[in-house]
N, C-alpha and C positions, 0 to 999 in steps of 0.2 A: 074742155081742152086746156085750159089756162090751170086748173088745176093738177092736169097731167106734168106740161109743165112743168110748174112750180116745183113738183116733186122729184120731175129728173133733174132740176136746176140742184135742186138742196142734195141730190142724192151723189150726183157729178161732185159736188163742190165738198161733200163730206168723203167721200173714195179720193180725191184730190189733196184735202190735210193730211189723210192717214198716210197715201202717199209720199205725200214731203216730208211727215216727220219719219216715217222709217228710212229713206233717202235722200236727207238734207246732206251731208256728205259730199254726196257724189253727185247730185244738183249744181254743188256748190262749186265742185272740180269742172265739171262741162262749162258751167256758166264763166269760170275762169278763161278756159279753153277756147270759149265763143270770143272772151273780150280781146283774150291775148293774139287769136285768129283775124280780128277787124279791126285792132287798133295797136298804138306801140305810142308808150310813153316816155318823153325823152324827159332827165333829170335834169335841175341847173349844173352847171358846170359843164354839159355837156351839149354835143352840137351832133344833128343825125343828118342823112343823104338819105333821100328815098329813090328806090329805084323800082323802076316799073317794066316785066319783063328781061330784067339785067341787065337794063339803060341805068345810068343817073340822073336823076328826072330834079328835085328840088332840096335845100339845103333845109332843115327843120330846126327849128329855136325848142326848147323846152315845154313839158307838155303835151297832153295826149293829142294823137293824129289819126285820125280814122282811116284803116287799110282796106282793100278787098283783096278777100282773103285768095291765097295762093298767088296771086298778080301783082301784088306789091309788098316790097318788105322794106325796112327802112335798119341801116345799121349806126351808129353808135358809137361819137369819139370822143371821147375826154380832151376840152377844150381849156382846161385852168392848167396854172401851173404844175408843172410834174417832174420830178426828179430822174436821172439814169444814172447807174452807179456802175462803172468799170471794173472789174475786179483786177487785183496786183499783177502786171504781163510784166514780161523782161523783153530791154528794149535799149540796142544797142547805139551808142551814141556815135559821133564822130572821129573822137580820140582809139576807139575800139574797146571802152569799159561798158561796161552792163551794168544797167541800173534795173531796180524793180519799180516801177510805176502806176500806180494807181489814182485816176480821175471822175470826175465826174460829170454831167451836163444838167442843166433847168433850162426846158423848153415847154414851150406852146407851142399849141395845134391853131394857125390862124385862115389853112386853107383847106377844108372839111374834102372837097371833092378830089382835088390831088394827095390827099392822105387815105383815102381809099382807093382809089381807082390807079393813082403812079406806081404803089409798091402794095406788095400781099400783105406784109406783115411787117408793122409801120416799127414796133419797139425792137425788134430783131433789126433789123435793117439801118437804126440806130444806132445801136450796140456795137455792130461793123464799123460804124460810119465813124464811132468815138475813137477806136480802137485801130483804124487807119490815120484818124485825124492825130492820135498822139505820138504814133511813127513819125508821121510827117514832120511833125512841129521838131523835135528831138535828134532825128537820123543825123540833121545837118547842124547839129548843137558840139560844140566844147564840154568840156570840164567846167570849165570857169561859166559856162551858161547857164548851169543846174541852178545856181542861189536866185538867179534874176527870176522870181515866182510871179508880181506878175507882170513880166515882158513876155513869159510863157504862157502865162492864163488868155493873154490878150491877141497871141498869134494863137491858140487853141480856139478859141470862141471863133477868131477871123476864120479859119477853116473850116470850123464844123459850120458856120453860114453858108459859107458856099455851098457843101456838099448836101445839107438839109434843106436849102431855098426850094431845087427840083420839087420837094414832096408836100408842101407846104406849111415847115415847120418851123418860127422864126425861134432862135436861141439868146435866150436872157441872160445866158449864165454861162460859163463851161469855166475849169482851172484842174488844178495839180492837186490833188491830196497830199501826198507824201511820192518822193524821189531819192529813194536809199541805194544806195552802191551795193554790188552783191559784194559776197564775202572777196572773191580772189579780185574783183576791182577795188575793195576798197583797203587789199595789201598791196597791190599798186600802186595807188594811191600815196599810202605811210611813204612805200621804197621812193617812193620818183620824190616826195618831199622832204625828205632824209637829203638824199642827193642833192637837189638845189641846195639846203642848208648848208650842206658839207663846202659845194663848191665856195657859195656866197663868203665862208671863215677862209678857204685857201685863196681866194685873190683879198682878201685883206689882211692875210699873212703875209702873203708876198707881197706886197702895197707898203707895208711898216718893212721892209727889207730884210725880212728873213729866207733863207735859202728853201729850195720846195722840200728837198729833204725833214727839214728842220719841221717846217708850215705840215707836212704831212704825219711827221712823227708826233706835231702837238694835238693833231686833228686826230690821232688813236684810230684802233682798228674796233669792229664790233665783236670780234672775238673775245671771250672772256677767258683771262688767266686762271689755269687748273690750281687748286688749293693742294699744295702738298700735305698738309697733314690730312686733310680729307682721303686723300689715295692712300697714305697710309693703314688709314682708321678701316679703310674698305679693304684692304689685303687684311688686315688681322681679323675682320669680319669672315671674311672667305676661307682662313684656315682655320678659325673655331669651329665652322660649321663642318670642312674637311674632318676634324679632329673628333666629333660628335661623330659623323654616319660613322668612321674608321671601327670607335667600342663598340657602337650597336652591330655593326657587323661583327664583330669579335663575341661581343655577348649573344649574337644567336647562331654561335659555334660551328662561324664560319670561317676559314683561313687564307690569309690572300695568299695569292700566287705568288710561289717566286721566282724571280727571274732565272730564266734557262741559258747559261751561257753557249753560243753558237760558233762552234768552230770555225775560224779564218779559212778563207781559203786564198790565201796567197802563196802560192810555190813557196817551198823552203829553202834558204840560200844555201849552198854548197858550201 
């Protein structure tokens, strides 16, 4: 009996190798399958929620966690610093110019369960969240507000607190990248400082007592004066070229029309 056996042990155990070596493979895929199925490994940097039945049941540190399988899953936040980057919006100011702006935010994740369970999707909802917060900061801004970078970095960060505190996101960071005038704000811009200028020389022309006449004739127009010999140089331009079609027409033995003289018709006096 014991030799029986022995020989179905050695006989099991040699069908067993051949086994594994012709299906190491896919052994190796299932045995995957089993770990990934019963367990969930959480990396540093990061903080998981396990939930049990579609409850949030415990907040998980790093490191593997043993699941049962189908009844508990455990999801996954990246809890280090993280950058959000705004792409350039136009965004109009107080004065009624348009500027293009682009920002950014450095946040942590410091409350695991409200960043899963408050909002679906924690970096979208962000995104929003920067992109309201930079309307806000700016709607109720000047002109003369845009240089103060950071009075603005510092009311940006104050708002995006607020409105990230609900999710449990505290913010480290938030500011302005760059705040450039679009093109027809920033010929606005030129004109309306032209003007101050202008005016600033007519009251201290007229300040030193010169007449406003006088104050405005010194002050010039931005019209610039036509070059007579330039309009010259451009008519005898315009009739060399007249003068050129004219032979070429001639030389491919064409004739211009001549004028047909067209009977008056005005009654004839008596």
């Amino acid at each position: 009996m014991s030799e029986l056996w022995d020989s179905l042990r050695v006989w099991i155990w040699s069908e067993l190798g051949d086994f594994v070596q012709d299906n190491l493979w896919t052994l190796w895929l299932v045995a995957w399958a089993i770990l990934r199925a019963t367990g969930q490994i959480v990396q540093t940097g990061q903080t998981g929620l396990l939930f049990s039945f579609g409850r949030a049941r415990k907040v998980i540190g790093p490191g593997f966690r043993a699941l049962i399988p189908f009844v508990q899953v455990v999801r996954v936040v990246p809890t280090r610093h993280r950058t959000l980057h705004l792409p350039a919006q136009r965004v109009a100011i107080q004065d009624g110019l348009v500027f293009f702006v682009d920002a950014n935010l450095v946040y942590r994740v410091v409350d695991v369960r409200k960043a899963l369970v408050e909002i679906d999707d924690l970096v979208r909802g962000m995104t929003q969240a920067l992109g309201l917060g930079v309307q806000a900061v700016l709607v109720e801004r000047g002109r003369a507000a845009m240089r103060a970078g950071p009075e603005l970095d510092a009311a940006l960060a104050d708002d995006l607190g607020r409105r990230l505190e609900p999710w449990g996101v505290e913010v480290v960071r938030a500011g302005f990248i760059t705040i450039t005038p679009t093109p027809e704000s920033m010929r606005v811009t030129q004109v309306a400082a032209q003007v101050e200028a202008r005016a600033r020389a007519l009251v201290r022309f007229e300040s030193a007592g010169l007449p406003r006449a006088r104050a405005l004739a010194l002050l010039g127009t931005r019209t610039h004066l036509a070059n007579r010999g330039r309009g010259v140089r451009e008519r005898e331009r315009a009739r060399r070229s007249r003068s050129r079609l004219e032979r070429r027409i001639l030389q491919a033995g064409f004739r211009p029309a001549r004028a047909v003289s067209v009977p008056s018709k005005e009654p004839k006096k008596p």
